[in-house]
KELUM-285964 format. One record per residue: z, y, x of N, C-alpha, C in turn; residue in one letter. Coordinates in steps of 0.1 Angstrom, whole numbers, plus 2048, in hexadecimal, padded with zeros to 3 digits. Each point is the difference from the previous one (the first is absolute). Layout:
<recs>
ZYXZYXZYXA ...
</recs>
This chain:
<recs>
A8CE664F47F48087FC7F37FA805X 7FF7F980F7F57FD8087FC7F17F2X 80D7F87FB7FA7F98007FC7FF7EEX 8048087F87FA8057F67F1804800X 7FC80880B7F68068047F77F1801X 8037F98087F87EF8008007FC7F6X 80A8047F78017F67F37F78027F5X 7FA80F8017F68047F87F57FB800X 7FC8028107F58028057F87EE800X 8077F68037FF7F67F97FD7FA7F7X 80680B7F38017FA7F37F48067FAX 7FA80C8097F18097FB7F87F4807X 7FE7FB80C7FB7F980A7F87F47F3X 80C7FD7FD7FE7F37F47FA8057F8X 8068077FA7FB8037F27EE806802X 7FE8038097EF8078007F77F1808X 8087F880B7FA7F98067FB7F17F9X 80E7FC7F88027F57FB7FE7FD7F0X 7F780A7FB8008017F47F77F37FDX 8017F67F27F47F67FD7FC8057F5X 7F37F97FD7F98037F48037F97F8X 8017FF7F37FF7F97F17F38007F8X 7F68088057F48037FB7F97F1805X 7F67F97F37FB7F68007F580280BX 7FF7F480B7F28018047F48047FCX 7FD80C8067F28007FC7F07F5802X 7FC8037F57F77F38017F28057F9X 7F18068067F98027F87F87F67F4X 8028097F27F97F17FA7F2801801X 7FD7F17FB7F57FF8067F88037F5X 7F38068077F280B7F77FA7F57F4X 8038097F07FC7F77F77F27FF7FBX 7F37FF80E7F38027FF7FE7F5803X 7F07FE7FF7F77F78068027FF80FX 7FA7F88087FC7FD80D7FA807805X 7F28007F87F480980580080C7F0X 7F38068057FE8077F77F57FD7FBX 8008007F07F17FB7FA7F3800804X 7FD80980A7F080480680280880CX 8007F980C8008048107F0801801X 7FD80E8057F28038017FF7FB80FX 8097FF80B80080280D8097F3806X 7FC7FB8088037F080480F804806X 80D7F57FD80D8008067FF80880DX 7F97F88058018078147FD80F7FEX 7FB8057FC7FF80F7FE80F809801X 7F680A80581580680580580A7F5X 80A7F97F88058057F5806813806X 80680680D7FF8058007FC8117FEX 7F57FD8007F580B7FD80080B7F6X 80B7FB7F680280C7F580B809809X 8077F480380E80E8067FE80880FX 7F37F88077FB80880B7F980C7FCX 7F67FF7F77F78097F5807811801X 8038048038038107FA7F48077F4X 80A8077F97FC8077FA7EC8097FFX 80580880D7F58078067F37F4803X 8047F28037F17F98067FE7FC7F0X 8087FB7F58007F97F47F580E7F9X 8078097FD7F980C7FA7F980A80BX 7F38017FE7FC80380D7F58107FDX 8038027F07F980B7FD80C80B802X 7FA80980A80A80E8018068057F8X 7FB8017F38038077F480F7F87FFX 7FB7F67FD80B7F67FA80D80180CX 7FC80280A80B80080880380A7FDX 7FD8088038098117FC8097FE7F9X 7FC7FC7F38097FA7F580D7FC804X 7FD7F280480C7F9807805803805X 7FF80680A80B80980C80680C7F6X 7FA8067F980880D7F880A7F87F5X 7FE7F47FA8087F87F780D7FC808X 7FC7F780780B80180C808803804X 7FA80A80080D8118058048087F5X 7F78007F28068097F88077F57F5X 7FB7FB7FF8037F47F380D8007F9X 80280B7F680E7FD7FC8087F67FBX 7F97F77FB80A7EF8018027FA80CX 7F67FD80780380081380A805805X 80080E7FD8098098048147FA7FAX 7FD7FE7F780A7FB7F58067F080FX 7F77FA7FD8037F1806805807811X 7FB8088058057FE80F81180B7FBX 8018087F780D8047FF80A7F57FEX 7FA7F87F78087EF8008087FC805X 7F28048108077F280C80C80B808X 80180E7FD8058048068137FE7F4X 7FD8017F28097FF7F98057ED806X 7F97F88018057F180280880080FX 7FD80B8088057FF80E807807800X 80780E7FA80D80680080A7F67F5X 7FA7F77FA8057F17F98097F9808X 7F68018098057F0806806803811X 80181080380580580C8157FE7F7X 7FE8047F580E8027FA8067F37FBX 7FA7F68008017F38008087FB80CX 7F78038078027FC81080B806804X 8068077FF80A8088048097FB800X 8047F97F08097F98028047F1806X 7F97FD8088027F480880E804810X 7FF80C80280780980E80B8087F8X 80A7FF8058098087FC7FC811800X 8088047FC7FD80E7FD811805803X 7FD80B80C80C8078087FF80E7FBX 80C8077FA7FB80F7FB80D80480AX 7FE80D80380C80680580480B7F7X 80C8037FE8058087FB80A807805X 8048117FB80A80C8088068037F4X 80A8017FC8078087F680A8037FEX 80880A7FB80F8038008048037F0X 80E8038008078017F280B807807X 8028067F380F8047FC8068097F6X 80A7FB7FE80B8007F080B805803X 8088017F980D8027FC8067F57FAX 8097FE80280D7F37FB8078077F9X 8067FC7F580A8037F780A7FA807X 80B8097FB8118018068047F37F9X 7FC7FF7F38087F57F97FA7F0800X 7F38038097FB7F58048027F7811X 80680F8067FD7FD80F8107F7803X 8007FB80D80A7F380380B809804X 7FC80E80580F80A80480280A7F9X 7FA7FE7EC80280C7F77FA80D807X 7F88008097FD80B8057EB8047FBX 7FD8097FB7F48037FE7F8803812X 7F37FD8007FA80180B7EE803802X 7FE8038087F08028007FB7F280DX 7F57F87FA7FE7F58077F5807806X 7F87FB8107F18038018007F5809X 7F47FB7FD7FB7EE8067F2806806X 7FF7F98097F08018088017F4801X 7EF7F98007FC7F38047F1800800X 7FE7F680E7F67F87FE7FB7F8809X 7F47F87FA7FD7F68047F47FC7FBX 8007F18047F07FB7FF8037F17F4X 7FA7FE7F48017F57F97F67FA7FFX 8027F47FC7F77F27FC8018027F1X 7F87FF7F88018037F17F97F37FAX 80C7F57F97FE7F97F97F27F9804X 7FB7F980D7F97FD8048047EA7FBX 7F07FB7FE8027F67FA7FD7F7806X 8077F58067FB7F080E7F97FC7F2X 7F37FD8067F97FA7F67FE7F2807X 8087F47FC8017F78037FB7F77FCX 7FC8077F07F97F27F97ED8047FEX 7FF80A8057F38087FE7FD8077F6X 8088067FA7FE80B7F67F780A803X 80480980B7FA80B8007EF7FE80AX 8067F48037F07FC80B7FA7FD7F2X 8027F77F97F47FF7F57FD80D7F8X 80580C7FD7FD80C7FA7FA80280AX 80280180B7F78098097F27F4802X 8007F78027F57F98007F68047F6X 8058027F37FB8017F27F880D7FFX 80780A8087FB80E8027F280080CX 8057FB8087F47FE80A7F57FE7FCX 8027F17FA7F47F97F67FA80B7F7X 8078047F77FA80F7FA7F9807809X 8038088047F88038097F6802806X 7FF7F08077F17FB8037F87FD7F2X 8057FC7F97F88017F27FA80C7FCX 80880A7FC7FD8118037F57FF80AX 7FC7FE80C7F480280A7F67FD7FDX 8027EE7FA7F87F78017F68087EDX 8088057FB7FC8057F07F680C805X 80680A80A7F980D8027F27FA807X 8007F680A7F77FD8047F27F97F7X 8077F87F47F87FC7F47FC80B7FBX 80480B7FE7FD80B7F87F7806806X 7FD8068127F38008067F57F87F9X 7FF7F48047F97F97FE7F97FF7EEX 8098017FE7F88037EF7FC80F7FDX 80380B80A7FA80D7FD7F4800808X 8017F980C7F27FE8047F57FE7FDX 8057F07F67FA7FD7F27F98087F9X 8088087F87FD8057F47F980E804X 8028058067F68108087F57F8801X 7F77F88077F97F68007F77FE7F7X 80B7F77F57FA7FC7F67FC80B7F7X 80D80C7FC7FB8117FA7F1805804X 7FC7FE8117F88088097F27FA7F6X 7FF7F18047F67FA7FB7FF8007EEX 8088017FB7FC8017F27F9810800X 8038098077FA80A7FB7F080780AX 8047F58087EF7FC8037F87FC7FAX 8037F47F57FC7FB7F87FC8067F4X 80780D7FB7F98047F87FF80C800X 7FE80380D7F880B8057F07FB802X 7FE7F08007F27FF8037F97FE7F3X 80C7F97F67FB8027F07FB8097FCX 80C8108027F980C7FE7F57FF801X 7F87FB80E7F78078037F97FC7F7X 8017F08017F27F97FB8018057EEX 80D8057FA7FB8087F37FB809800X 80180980C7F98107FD7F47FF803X 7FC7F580A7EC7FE7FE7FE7FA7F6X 8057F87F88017F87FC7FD8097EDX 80680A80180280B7F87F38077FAX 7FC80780E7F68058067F57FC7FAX 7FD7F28057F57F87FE7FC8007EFX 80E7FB7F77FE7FE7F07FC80D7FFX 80C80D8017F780E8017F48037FAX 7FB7F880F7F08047FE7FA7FF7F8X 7FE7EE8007FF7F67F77FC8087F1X 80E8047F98018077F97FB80B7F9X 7FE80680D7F48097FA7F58007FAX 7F97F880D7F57F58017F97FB7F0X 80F7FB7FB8007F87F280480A7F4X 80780B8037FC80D7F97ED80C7FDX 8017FD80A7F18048007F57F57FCX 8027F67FE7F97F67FA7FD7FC7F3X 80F8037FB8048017F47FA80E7F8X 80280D8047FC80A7FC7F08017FFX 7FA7FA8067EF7FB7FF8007F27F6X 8047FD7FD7FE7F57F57FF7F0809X 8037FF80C7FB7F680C80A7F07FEX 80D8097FE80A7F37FE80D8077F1X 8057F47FF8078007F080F806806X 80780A7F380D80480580B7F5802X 7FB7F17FF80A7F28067FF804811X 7F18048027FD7FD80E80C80B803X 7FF80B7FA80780C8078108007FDX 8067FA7FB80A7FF7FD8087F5807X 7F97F78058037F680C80080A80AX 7F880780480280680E809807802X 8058067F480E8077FE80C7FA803X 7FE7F67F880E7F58028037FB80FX 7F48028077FF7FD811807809807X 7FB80C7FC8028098088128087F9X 8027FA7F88128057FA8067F3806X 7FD7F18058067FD8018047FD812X 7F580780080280680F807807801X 80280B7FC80580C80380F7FD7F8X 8097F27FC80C7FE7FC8017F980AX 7FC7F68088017FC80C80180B809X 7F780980780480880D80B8067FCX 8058067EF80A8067FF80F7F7806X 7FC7F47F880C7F78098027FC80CX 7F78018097FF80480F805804806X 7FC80C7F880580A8068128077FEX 8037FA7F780E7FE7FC8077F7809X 7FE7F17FC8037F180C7FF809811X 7F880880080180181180B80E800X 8008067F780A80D8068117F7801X 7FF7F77F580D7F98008017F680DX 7FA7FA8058017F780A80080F80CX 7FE80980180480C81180A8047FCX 8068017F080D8067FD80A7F5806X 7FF7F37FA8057F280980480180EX 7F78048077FC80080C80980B804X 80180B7FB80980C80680A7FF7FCX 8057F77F880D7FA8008067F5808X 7F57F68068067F9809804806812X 7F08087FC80480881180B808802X 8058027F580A80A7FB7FA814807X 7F57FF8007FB8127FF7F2801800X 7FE8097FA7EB8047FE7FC80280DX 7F37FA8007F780780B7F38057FBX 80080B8097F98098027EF800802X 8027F58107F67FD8058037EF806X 7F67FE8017FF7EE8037F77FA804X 7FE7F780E7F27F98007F97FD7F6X 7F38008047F37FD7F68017EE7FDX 8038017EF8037F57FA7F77F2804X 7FF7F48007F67F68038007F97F0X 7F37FB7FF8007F97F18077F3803X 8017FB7F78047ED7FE7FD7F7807X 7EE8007FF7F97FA80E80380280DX 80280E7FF8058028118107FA806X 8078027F680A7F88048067FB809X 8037FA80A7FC7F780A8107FD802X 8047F57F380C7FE7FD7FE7EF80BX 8097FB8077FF7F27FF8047F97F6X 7FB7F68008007F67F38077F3809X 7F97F88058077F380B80B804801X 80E7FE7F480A8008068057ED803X 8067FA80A8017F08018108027F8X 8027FA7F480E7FF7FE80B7F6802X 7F97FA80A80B7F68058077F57F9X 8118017FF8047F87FA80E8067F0X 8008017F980B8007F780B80480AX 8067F980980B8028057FF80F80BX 7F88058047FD80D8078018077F7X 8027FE7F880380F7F480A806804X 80B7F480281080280480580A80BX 7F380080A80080B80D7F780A7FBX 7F58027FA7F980D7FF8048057F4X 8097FB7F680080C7F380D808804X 80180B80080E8028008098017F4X 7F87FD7F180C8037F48027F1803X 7FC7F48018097F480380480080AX 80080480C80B80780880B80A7FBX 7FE8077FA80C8097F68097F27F6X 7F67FB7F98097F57F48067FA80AX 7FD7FC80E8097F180480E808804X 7FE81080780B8098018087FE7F5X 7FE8057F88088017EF8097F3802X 7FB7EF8018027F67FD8097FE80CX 7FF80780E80B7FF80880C802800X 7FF80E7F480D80B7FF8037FC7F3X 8017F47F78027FF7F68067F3809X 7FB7F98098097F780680E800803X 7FD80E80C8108058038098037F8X 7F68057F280E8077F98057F17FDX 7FF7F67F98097F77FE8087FC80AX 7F980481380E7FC80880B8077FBX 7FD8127FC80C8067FF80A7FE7EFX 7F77F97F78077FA7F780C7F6803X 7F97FA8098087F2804810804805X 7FD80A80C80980180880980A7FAX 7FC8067F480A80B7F580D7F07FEX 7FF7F37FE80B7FB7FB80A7FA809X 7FF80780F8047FC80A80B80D801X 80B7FD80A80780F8017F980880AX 80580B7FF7FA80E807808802804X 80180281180480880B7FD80F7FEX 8088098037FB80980580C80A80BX 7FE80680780C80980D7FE80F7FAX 80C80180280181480180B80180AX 7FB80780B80780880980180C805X 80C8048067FD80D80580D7FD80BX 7F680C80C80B80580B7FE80B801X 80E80B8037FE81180580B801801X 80481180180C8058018048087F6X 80D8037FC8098077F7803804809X 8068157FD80B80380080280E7FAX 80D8028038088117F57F8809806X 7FB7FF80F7FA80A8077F57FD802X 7F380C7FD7F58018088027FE80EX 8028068027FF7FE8118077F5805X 80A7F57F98017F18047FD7F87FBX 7F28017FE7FA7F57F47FA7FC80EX 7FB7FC8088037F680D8077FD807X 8118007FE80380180C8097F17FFX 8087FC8088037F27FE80B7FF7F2X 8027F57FE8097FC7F37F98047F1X 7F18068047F78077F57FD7F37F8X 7F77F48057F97F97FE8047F67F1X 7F28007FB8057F57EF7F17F8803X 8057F57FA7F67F47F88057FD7F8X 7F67F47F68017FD7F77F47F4803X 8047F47F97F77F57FE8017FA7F0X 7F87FC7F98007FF7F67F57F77F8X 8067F28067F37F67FB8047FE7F0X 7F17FC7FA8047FD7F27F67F57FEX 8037F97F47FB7F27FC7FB7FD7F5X 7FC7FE7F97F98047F37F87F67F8X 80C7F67F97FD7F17FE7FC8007F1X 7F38007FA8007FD7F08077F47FDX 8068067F38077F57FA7FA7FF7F0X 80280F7F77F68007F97FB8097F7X 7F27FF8007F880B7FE7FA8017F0X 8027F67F77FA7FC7F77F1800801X 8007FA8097F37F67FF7F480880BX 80480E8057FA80B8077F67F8809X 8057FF80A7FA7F480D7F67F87FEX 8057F77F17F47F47FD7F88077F9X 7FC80B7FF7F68067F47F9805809X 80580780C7FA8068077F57F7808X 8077F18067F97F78047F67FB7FBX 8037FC7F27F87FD7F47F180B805X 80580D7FD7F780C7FE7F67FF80FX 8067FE8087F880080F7F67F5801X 8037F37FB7FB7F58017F28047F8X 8048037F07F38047F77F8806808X 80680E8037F78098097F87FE80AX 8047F28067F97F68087F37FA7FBX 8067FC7F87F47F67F57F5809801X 80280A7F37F780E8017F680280CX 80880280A7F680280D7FB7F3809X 8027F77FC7F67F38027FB7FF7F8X 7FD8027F07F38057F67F8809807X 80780D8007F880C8037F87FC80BX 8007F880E7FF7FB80A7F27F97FFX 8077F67F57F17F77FD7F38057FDX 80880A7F77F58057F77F680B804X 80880680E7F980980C7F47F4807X 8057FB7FF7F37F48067F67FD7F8X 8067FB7F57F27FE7F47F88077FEX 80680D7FD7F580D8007F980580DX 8067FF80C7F57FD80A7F77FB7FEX 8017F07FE7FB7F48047F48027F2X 8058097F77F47FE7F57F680E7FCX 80480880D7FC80E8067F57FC805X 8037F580B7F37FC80D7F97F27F5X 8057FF7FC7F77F17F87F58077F5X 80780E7FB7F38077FA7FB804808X 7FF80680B7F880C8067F37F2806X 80A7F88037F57F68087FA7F77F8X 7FD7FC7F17FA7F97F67F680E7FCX 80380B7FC7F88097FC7F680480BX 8047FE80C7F480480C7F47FD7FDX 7FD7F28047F87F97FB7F28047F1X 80F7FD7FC7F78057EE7FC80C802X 80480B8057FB8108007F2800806X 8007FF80C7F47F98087F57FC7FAX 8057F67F57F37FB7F67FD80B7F5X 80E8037FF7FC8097F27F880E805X 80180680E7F68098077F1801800X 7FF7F08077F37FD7FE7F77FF7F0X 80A7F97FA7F87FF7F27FB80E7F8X 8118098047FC80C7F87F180C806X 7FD7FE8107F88038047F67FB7FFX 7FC7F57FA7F47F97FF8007FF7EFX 80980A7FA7FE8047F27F880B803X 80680880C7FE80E7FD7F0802805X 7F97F78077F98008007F17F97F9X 8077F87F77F67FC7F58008087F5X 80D8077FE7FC80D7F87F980C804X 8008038097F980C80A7EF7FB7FEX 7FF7F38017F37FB8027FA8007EDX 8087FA7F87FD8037F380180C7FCX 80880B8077F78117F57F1802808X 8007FA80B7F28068067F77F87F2X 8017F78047F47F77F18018027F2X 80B8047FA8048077F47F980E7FEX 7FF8098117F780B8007F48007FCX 7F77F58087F77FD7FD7FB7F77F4X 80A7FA7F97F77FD7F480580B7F9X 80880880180380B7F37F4809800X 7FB8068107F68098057F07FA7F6X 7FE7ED8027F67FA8007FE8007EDX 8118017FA7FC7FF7F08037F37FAX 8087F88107FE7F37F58117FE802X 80C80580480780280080C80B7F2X 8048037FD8058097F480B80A80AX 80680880080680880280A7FA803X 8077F37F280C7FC8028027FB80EX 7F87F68047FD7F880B80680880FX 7FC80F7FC80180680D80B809800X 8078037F680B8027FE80A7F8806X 8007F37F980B7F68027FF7F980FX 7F68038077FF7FC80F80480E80AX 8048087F880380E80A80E7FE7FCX 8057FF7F280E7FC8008087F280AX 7F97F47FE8037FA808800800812X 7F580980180180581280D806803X 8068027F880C80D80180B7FB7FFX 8017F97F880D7F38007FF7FB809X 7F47F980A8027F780980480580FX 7FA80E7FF80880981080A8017FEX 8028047F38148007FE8077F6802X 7FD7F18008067F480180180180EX 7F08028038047FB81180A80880AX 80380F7FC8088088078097FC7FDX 8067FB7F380D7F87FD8037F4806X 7F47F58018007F680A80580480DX 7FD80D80580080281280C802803X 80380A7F68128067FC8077F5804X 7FE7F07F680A7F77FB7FA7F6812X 7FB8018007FB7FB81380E802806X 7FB81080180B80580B8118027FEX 8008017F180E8047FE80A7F17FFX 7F67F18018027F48047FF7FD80CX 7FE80980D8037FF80880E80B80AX 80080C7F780F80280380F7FB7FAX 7F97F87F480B7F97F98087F180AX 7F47F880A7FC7FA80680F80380BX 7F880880880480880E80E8017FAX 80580C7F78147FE7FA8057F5800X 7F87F87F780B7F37FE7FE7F680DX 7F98028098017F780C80F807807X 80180D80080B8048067FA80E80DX 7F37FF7FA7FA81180B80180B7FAX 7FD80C8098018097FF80B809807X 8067FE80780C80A8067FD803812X 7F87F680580080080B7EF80C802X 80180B80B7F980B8017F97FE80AX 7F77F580A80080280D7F380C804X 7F68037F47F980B80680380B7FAX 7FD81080780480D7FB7EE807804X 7FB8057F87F680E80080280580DX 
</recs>
């Protein structure tokens, strides 16, 4: 019995200690980008860094906006979705794991029957009653060639993939509350500049109604002023639509309405950073977490072909048990009680019609797939930060220009005033320069928008956003 007992314990010993892998070395491939990236604002020595030190709270630094983010956060029903994930990928991969250690159940049970007379050894009919029990080993597997280590490897890898995903999913809700907040800054300031904007033709309007009614100007004059002031008033209507839809956005990402909220800051106030230093191509690899998720994928698509491999190898596996039988409750311990059982099994494919190689076949593809998928998590990085950081630049210019529109138009209705006032001017003249003033504030709010919302596009694809170091 003692040495049964070693004989097991050995052969578990092995089977959990001594297991190899068949799973191909892992080997990251190598990033299918450029070296550099087409336009580095900020010289190499600069500490790339700085996005993933950055929190949230110093990145976005208007209250409002924060509020936001912290209630998205915490309410955000796809967020919410992603962290059930990591909990679904980890009751995954705890039952994975399990099977690496034997599994001991104990069991109590009894029986009993009757024997037929014409069956029994002394023609005699009888009542049987059996007690037993004990403790078994249930079909437990020496994984010798790594089977169950590569499943479980494969699950792991999931897993952290699952984290590394939930973690990308912050980071792009942070994003997009953000980007929501500011678009409806944006045309909350349109609004405005339509309803003065409104206001002003209004008047105008009148002005050129009453002038008309005295014989002073022609119903062209007055009918232009009309067309000003309707085509105002289809603009604030659209405003005013674009902005209820961009806080309805918004109360979807935060996942609930508010009530009350810090006092909003305009565009200009902002005080987004912009200097983000983006370093090198290859830091993507540490700050993004969905190519931290794809390389996961690409690990656990590794293993599974270890456990393809080692499907064409034979399978070990043990069932044992030790306890007591007997006719009597009350001598189901006593000596001469005792039973085992040992019961190794072996489990050699011979043949499957082709099962094994299809499956290998299948794991290998699946491989492929996720060194595509892999790649291609990099390119779209790599061409994430290559816009944000070519468009910088240009925005910048395109700010300045549209402001030094807005004010050569501003400066042409004043002079349009006065030759319309002086007579040597026509009406048209001062029409078409009050139309043009109006387009050109609207560009520039759209310029400030496309500023900023190119600098949280910036900040994501560098790999910021998750880290919180200040709190209110």
């Amino acid at each position: 019995m003692l040495k049964l007992r070693k004989s097991v314990f050995l052969l578990l010993a092995a089977g959990v200690l001594s297991a190899c892998s068949l799973a191909p070395k892992y080997e990251r491939p190598a990033a299918p980008v450029a070296a550099t990236f087409p336009a580095e604002p900020l010289p190499a020595s600069a500490s790339s860094a700085v996005t993933v030190e950055t929190g949230w709270r110093e990145f976005f630094q208007d209250p409002r906006l924060q509020v936001l983010v912290e209630s998205a956060l915490t309410n955000n029903r796809d967020l919410r979705i992603a962290a059930l994930r990591i909990e679904e990928a980890r009751a995954q991969y705890n039952i994975t794991s399990a099977d690496l250690l034997p599994n001991l159940n104990a069991s109590a049970g009894g029986s009993r029957g009757r024997t037929a007379a014409a069956t029994s050894p002394l023609g005699v009919s009888g009542v049987t009653t059996v007690y037993q029990v004990g403790l078994n080993l249930a079909a437990f597997e020496l994984d010798f060639f790594g089977r169950v280590r590569s499943l479980n490897e494969a699950a792991l890898s999931q897993y952290l993939a699952t984290e590394e995903a939930q973690r990308a999913a912050q980071i792009s809700l942070v994003a997009e509350v953000a980007k929501a907040y500011l678009a409806e800054r944006a045309f909350a300031e349109q609004q405005e500049l339509a309803q003065r904007t409104l206001n002003s033709r209004e008047s105008g309007y009148k002005l050129a109604q009453q002038r008309f009614e005295v014989g002073a100007s022609s119903a062209l004059d007055l009918r232009q002023n009309e067309v000003l002031v309707q085509t105002a008033r289809a603009s604030l209507a659209t405003l005013v639509r674009q902005r209820a839809q961009a806080q309805n956005a918004l109360t979807l990402l935060t996942g609930r309405p508010f009530a009350e909220l810090p006092p909003a800051r305009s565009l200009s106030e902002q005080n987004i950073v912009a200097e983000l230093p983006a370093g090198l191509p290859s830091d993507l690899l540490v700050r993004r977490p969905d190519i931290r998720a794809s390389e996961q994928q690409l690990m656990a698509s590794n293993a599974n072909i270890g456990a393809a491999r080692a499907a064409f190898f034979p399978r070990i596996s043990l069932t044992a048990g030790i306890g007591s039988t007997s006719t009597e409750l009350g001598n189901l311990f006593e000596a001469g009680t005792r039973t085992w059982s040992f019961v190794p099994q072996l489990i050699l494919p011979i043949f499957d019609a082709g099962r094994n190689r299809a499956n290998l076949s299948l794991a290998e593809v699946r491989n492929n797939i996720a060194v595509a998928n892999y790649e291609k998590t990099i390119q779209t990085a790599f061409r994430e930060v290559s816009d944000a950081l070519v468009a910088r630049g240009a925005i910048d210019e395109q700010i300045d220009a549209q402001r030094r529109v807005l004010e050569a138009q501003a400066d042409r209705l004043k002079l349009a005033e006065l030759r319309y006032q002086n007579g040597v001017a026509s009406s048209l003249d001062l029409l078409d320069a009050q139309r043009e003033l109006f387009s050109a504030e609207q560009s520039l709010v759209q310029a400030r928008l496309l500023r900023l919302t190119n600098a949280v596009d910036l900040y994501r694809s560098l790999g910021g956003g998750l880290n919180e170091k200040t709190r209110p």
